[in-house]
N, C-alpha and C positions, 0 to 999 in steps of 0.2 A: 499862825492862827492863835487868837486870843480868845481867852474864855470869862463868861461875865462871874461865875462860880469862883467862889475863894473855898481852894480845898482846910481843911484846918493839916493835915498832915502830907505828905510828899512822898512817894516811893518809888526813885527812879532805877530800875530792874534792868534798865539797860540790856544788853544782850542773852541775860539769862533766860535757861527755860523754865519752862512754863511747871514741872516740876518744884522747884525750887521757887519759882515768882510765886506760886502759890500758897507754897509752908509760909516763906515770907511776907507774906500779903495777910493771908489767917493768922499768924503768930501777933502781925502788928494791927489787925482789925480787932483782935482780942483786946488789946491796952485801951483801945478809944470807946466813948461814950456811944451811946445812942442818940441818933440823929447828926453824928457827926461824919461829913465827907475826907475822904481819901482818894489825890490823885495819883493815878498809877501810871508812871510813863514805861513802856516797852518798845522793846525794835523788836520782839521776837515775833513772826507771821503766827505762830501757831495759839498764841493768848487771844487774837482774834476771836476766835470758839470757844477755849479754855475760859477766861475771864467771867465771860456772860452766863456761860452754864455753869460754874462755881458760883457766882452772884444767885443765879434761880436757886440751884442749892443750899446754898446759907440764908436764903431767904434776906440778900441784901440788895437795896435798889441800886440799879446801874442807873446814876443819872444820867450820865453823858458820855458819849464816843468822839472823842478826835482823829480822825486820820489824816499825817502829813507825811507821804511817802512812807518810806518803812516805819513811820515809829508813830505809834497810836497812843494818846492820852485818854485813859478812862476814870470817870468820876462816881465813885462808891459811898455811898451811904450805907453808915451802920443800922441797922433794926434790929430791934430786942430781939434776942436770943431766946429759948425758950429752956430751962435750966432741965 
């Protein structure tokens, strides 16, 4: 599955959980601008949940859900953070 989205960054979390995909995911949404996308590839079933409810939380858009077999591509957009 191909996506018409050009992420600017790549984060592929591969089998990690969702603990850890997330520090990583926060640690590296910190470094990027606002308005700038991040694809995050997992095989982990449980980011399913995780990802989307951490995006409501940091108040970041989830552009877009890929599912292809176990491993989902999700596409994040940074939004101003509120200091």
């Amino acid at each position: 599955m191909t996506s018409e989205l050009e992420p600017d960054f790549i984060y592929d979390a591969g089998p990690t959980g969702c603990g850890e995909l997330i520090m990583n995911l926060f640690l590296t949404i910190k470094k990027m601008q606002t308005g700038q996308v991040i694809k995050v590839i997992s095989y982990d079933a449980g980011a399913r949940e995780d990802i989307p409810a951490w995006c409501r939380l940091q108040k970041h858009t989830l552009v877009k859900r890929e599912d292809e077999g176990k491993v989902s591509q999700y596409y994040i957009q940074k939004n101003k953070m509120e200091e």
